[in-house]
PQR file of N, CA, C, O and H, with PARSE charges and radii, in Angstrom:
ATOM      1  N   UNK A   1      -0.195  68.193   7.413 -0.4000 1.5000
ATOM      2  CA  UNK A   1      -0.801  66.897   7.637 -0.0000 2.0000
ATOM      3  C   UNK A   1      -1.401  66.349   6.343  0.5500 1.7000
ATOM      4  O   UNK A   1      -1.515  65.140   6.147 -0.5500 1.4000
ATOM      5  N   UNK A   2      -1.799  67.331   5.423 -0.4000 1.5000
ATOM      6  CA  UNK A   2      -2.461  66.620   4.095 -0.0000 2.0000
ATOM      7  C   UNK A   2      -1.414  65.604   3.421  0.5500 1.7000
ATOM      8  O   UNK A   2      -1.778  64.575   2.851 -0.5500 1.4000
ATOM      9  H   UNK A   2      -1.706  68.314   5.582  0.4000 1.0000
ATOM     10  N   UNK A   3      -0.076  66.004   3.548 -0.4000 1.5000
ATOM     11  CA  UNK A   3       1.009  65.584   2.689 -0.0000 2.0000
ATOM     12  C   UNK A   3       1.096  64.316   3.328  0.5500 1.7000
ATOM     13  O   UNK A   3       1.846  63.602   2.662 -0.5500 1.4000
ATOM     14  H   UNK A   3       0.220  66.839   4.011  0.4000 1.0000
ATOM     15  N   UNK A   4       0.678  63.755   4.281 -0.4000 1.5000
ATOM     16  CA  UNK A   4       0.548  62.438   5.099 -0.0000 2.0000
ATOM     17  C   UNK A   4      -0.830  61.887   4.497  0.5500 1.7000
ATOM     18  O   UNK A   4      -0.631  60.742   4.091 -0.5500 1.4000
ATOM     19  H   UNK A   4       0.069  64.335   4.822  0.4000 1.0000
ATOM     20  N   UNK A   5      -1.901  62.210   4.332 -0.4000 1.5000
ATOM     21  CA  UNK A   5      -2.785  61.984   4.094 -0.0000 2.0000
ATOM     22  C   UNK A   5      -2.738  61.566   2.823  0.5500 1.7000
ATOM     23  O   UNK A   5      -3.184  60.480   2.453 -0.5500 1.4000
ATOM     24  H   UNK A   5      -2.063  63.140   4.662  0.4000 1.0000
ATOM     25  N   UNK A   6      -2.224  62.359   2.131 -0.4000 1.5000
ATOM     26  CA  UNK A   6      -2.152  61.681   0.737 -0.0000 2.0000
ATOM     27  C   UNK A   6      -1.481  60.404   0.389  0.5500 1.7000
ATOM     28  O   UNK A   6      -1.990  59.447  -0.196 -0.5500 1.4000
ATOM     29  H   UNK A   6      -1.861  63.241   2.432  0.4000 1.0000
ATOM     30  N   UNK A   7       0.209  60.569   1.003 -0.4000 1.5000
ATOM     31  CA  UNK A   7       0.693  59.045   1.352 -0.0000 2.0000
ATOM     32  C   UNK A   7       0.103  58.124   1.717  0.5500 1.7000
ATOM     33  O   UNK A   7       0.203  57.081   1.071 -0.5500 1.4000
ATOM     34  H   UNK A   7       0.622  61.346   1.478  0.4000 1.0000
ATOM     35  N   UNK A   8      -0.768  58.182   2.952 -0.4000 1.5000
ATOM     36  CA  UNK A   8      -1.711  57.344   2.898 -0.0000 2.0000
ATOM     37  C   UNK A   8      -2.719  56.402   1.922  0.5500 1.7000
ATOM     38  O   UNK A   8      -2.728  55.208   1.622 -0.5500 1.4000
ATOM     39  H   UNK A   8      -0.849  59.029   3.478  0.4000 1.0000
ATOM     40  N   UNK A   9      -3.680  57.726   1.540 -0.4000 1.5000
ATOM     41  CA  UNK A   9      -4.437  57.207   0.238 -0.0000 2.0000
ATOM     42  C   UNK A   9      -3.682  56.617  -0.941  0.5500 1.7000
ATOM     43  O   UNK A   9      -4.204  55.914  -1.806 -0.5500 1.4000
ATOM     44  H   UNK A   9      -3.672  58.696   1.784  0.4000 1.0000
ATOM     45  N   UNK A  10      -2.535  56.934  -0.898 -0.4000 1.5000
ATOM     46  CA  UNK A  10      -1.952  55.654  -1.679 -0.0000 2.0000
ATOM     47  C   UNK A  10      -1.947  54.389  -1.472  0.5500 1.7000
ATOM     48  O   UNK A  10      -2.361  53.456  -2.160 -0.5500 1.4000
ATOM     49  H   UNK A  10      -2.111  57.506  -0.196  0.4000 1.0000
ATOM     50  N   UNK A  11      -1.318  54.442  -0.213 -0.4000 1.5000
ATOM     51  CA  UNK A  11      -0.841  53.308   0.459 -0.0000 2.0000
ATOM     52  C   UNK A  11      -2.346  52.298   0.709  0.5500 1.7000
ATOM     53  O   UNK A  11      -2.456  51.077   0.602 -0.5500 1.4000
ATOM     54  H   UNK A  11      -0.982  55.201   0.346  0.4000 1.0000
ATOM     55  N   UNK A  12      -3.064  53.005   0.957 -0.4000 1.5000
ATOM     56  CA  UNK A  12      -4.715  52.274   0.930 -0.0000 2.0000
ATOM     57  C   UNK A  12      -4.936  51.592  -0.651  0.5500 1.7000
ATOM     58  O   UNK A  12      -5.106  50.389  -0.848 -0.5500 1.4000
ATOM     59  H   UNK A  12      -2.974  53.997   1.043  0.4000 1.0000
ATOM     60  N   UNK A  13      -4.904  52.329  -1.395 -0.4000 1.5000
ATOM     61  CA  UNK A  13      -4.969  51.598  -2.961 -0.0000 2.0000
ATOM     62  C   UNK A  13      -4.056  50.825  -3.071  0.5500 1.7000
ATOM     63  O   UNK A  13      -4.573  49.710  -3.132 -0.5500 1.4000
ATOM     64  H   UNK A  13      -4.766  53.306  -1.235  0.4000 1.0000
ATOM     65  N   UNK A  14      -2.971  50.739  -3.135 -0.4000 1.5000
ATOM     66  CA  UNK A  14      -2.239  49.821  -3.250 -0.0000 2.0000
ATOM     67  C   UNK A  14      -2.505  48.247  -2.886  0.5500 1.7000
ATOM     68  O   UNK A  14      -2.400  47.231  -3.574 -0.5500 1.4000
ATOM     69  H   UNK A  14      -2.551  51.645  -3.086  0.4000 1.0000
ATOM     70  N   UNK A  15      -3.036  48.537  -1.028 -0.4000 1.5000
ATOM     71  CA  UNK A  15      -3.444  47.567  -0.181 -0.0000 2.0000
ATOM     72  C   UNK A  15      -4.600  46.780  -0.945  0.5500 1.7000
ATOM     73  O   UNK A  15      -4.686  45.553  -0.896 -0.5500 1.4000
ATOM     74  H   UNK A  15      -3.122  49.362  -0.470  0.4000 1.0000
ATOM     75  N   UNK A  16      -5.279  47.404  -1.491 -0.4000 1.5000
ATOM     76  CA  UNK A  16      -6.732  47.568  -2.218 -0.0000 2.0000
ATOM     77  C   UNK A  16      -6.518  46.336  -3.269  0.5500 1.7000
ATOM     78  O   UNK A  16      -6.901  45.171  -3.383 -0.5500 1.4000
ATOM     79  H   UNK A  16      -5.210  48.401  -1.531  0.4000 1.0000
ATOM     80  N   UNK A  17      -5.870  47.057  -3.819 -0.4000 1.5000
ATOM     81  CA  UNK A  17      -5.280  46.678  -5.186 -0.0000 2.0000
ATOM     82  C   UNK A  17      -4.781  45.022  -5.075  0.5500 1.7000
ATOM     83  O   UNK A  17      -5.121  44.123  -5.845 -0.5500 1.4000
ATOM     84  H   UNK A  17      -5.560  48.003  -3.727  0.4000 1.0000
ATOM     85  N   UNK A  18      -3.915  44.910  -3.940 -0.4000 1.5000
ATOM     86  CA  UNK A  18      -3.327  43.511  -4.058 -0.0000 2.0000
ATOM     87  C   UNK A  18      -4.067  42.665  -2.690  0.5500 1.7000
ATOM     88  O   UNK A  18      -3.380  42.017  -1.901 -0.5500 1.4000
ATOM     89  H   UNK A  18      -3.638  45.640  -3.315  0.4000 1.0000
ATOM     90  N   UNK A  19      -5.556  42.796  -2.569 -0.4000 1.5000
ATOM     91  CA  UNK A  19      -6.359  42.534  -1.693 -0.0000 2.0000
ATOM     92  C   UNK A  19      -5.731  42.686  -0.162  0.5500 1.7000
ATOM     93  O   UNK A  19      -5.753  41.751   0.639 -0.5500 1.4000
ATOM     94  H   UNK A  19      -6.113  43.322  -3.210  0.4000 1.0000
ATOM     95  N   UNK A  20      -5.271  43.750   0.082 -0.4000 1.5000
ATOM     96  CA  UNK A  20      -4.470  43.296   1.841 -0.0000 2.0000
ATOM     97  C   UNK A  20      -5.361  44.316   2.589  0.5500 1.7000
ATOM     98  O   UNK A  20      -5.718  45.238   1.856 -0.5500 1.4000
ATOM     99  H   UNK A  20      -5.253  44.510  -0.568  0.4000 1.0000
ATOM    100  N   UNK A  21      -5.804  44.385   3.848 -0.4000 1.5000
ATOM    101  CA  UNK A  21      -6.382  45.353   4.770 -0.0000 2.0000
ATOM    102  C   UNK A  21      -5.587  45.673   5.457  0.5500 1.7000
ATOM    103  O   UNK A  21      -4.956  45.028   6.294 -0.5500 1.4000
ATOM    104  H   UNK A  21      -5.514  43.637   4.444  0.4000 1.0000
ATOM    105  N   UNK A  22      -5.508  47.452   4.956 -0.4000 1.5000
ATOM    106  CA  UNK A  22      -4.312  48.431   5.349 -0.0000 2.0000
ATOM    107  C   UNK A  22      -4.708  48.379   6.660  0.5500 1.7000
ATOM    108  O   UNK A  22      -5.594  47.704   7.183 -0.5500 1.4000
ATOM    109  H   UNK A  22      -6.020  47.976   4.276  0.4000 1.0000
ATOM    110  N   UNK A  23      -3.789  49.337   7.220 -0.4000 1.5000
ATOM    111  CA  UNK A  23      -3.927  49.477   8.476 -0.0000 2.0000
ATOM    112  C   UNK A  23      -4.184  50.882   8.615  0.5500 1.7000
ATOM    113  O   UNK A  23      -3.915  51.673   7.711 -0.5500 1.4000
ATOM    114  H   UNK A  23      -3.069  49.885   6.795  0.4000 1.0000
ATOM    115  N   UNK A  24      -5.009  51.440  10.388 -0.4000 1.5000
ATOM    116  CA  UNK A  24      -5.593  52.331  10.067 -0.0000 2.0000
ATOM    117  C   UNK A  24      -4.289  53.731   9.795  0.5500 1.7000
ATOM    118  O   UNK A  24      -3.122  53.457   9.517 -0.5500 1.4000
ATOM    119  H   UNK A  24      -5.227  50.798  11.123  0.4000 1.0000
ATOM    120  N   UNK A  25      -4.786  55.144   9.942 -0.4000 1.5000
ATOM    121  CA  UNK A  25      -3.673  56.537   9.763 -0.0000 2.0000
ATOM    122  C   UNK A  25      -3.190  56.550  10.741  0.5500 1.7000
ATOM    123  O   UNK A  25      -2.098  57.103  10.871 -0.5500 1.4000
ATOM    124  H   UNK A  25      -5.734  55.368  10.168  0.4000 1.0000
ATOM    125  N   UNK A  26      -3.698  56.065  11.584 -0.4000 1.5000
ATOM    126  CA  UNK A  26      -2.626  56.311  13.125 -0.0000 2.0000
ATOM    127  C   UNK A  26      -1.234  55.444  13.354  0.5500 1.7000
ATOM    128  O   UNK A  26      -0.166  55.975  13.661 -0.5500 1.4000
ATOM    129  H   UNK A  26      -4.585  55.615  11.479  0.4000 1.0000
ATOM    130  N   UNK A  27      -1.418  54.052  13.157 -0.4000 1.5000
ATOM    131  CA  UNK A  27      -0.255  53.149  12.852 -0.0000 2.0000
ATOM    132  C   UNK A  27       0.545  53.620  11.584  0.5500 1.7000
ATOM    133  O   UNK A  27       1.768  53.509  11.499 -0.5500 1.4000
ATOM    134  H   UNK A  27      -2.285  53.621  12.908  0.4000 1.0000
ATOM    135  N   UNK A  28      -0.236  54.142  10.633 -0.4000 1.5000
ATOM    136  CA  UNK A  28       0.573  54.805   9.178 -0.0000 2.0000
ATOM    137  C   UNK A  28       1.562  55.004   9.529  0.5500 1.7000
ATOM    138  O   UNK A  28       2.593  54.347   9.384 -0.5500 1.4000
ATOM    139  H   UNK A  28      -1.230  54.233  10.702  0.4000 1.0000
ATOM    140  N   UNK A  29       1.285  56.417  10.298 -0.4000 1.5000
ATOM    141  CA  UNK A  29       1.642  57.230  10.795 -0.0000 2.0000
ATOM    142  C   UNK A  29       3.326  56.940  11.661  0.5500 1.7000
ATOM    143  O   UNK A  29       4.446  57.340  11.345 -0.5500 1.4000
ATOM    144  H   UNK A  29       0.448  56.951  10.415  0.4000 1.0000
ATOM    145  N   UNK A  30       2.861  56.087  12.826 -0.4000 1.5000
ATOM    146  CA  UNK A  30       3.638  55.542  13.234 -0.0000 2.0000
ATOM    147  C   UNK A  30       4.970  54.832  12.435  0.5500 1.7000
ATOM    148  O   UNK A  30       6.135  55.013  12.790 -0.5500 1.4000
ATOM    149  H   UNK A  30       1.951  55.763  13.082  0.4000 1.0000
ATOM    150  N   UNK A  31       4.575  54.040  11.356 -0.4000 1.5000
ATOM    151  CA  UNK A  31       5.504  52.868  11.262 -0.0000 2.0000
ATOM    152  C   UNK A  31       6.232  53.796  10.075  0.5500 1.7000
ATOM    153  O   UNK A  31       7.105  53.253   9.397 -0.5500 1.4000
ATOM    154  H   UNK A  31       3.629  53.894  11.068  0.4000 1.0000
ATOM    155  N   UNK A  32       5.906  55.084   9.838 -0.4000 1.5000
ATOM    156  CA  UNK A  32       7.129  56.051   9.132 -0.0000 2.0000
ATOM    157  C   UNK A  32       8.497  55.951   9.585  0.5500 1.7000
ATOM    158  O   UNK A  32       8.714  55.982  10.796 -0.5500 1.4000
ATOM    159  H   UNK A  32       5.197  55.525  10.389  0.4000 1.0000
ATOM    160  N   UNK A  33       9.140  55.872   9.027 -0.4000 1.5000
ATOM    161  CA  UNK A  33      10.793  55.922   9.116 -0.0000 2.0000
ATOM    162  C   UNK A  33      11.006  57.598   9.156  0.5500 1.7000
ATOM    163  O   UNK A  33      10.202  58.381   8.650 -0.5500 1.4000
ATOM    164  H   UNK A  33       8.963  55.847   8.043  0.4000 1.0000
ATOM    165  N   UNK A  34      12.275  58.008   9.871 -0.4000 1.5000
ATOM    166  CA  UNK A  34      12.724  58.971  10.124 -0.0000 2.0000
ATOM    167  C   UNK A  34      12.760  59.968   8.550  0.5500 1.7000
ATOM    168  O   UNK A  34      12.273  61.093   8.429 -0.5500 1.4000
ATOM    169  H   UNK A  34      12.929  57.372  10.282  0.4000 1.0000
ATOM    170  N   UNK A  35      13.315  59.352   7.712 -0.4000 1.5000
ATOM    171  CA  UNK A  35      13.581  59.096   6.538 -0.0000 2.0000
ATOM    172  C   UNK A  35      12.586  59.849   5.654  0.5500 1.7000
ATOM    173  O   UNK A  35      12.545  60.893   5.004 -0.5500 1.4000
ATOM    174  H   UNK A  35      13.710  58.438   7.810  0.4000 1.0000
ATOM    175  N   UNK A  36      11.485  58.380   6.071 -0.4000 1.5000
ATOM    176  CA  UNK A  36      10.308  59.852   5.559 -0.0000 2.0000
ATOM    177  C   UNK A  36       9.978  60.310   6.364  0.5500 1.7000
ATOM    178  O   UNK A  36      11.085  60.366   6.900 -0.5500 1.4000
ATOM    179  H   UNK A  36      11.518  57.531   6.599  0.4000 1.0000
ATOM    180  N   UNK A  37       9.540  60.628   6.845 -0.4000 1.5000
ATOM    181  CA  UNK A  37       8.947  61.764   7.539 -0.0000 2.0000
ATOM    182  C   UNK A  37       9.541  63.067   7.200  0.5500 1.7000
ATOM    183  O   UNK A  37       9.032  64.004   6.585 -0.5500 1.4000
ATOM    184  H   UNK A  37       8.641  60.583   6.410  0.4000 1.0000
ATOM    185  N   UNK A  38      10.909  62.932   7.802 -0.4000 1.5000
ATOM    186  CA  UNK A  38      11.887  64.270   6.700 -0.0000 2.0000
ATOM    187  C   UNK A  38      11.471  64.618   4.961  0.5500 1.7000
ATOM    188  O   UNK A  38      11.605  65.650   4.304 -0.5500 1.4000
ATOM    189  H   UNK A  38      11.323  62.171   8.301  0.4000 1.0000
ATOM    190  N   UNK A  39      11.067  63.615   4.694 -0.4000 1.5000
ATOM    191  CA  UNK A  39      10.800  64.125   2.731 -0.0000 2.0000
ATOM    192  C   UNK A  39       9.414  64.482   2.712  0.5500 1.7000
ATOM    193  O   UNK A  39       8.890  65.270   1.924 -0.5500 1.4000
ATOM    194  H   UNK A  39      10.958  62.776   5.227  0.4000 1.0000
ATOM    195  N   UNK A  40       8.700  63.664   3.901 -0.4000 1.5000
ATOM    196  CA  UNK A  40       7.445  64.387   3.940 -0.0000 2.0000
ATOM    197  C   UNK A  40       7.435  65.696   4.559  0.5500 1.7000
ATOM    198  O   UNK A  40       6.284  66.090   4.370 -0.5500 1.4000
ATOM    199  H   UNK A  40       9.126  63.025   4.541  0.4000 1.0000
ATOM    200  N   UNK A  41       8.091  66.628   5.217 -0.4000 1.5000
ATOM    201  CA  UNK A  41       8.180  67.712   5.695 -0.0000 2.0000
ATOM    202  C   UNK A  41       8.478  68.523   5.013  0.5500 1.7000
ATOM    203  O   UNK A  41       7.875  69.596   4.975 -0.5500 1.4000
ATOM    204  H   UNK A  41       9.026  66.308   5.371  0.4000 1.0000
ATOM    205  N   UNK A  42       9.681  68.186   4.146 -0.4000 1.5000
ATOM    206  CA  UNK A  42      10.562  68.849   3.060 -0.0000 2.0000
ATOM    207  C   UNK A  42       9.556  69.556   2.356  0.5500 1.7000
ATOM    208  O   UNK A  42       9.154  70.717   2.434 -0.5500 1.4000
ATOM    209  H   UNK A  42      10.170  67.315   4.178  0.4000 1.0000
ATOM    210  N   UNK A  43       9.063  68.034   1.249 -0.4000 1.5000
ATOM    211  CA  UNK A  43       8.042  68.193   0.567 -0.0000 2.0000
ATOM    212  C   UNK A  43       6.812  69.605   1.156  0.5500 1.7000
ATOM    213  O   UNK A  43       6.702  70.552   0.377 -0.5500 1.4000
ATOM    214  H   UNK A  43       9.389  67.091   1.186  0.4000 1.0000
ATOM    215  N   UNK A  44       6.183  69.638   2.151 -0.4000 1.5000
ATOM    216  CA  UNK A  44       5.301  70.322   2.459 -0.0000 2.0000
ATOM    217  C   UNK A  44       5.751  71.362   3.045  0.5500 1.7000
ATOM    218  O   UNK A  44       5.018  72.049   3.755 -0.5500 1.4000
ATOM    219  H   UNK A  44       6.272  68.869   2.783  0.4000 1.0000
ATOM    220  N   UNK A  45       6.887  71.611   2.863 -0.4000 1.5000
ATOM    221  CA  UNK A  45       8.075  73.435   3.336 -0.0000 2.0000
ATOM    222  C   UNK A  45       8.014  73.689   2.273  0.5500 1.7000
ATOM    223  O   UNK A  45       7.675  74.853   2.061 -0.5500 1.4000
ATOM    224  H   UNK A  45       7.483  71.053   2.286  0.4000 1.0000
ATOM    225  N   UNK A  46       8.320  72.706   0.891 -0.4000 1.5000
ATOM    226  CA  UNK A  46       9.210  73.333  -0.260 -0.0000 2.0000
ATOM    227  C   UNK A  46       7.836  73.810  -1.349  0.5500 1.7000
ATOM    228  O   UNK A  46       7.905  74.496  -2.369 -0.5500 1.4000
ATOM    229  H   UNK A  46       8.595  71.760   1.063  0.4000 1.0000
ATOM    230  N   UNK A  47       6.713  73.224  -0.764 -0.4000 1.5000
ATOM    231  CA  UNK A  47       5.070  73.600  -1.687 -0.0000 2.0000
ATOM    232  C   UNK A  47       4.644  74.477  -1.339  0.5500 1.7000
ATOM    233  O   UNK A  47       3.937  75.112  -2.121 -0.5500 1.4000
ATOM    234  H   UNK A  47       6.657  72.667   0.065  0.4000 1.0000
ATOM    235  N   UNK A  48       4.925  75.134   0.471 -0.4000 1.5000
ATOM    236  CA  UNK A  48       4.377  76.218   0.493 -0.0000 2.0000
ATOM    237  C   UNK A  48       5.778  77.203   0.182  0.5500 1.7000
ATOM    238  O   UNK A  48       5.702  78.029   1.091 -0.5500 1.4000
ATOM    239  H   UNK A  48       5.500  74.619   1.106  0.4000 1.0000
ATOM    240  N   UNK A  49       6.447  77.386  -0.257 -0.4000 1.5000
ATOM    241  CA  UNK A  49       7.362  78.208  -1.119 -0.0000 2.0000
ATOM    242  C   UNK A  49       8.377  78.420   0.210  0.5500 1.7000
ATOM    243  O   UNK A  49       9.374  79.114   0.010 -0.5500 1.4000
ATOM    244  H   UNK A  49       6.508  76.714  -0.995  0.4000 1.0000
ATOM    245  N   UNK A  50       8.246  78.052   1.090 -0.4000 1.5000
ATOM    246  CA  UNK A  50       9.276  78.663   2.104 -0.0000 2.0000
ATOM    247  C   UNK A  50      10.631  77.964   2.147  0.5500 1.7000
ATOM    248  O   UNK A  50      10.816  76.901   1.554 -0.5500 1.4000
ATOM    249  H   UNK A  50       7.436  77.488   1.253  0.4000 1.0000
ATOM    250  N   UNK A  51      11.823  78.741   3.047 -0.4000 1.5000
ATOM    251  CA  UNK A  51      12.877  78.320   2.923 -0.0000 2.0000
ATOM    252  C   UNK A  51      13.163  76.507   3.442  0.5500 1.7000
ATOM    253  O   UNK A  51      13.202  76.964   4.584 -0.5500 1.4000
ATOM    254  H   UNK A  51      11.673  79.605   3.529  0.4000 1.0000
ATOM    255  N   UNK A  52      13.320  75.414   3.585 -0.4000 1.5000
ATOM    256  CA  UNK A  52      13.437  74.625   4.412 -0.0000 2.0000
ATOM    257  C   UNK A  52      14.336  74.552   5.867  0.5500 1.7000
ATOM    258  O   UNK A  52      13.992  74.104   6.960 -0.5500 1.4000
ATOM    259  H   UNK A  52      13.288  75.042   2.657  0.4000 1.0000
ATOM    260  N   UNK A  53      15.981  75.341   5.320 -0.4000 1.5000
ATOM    261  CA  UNK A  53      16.874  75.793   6.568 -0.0000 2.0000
ATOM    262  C   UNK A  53      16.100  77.155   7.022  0.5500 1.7000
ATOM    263  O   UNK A  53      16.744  78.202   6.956 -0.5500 1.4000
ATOM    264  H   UNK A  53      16.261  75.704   4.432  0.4000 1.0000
ATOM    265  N   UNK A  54      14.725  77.195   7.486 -0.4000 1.5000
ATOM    266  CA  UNK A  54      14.184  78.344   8.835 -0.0000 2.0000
ATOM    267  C   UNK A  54      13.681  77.641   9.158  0.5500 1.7000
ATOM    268  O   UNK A  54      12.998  77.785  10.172 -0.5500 1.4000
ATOM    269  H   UNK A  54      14.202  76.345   7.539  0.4000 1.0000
TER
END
């Protein structure tokens, strides 16, 4: 879940950045594409050193 969290806190600066009010982690969350979500998983299989195909 951190590896979401962090996407997030981007996605908040960004918002920040070009004055827009993000929306909260739960919709984040939601409006992920399949897409990512898979690179976000990947990502957080392939950091804790494990295989991704188990």
């Amino acid at each position: 879940m951190m590896e979401y969290q962090v996407g997030y806190d981007y996605y908040k600066e960004a918002c920040l950045q070009y004055g827009l009010e993000p929306i909260n982690f739960a919709f984040y969350l939601l409006s992920l594409s399949k897409q990512q979500l898979d690179a976000y998983n990947e990502r957080a299989v392939l950091k804790r050193g494990l295989d991704f195909g188990n």
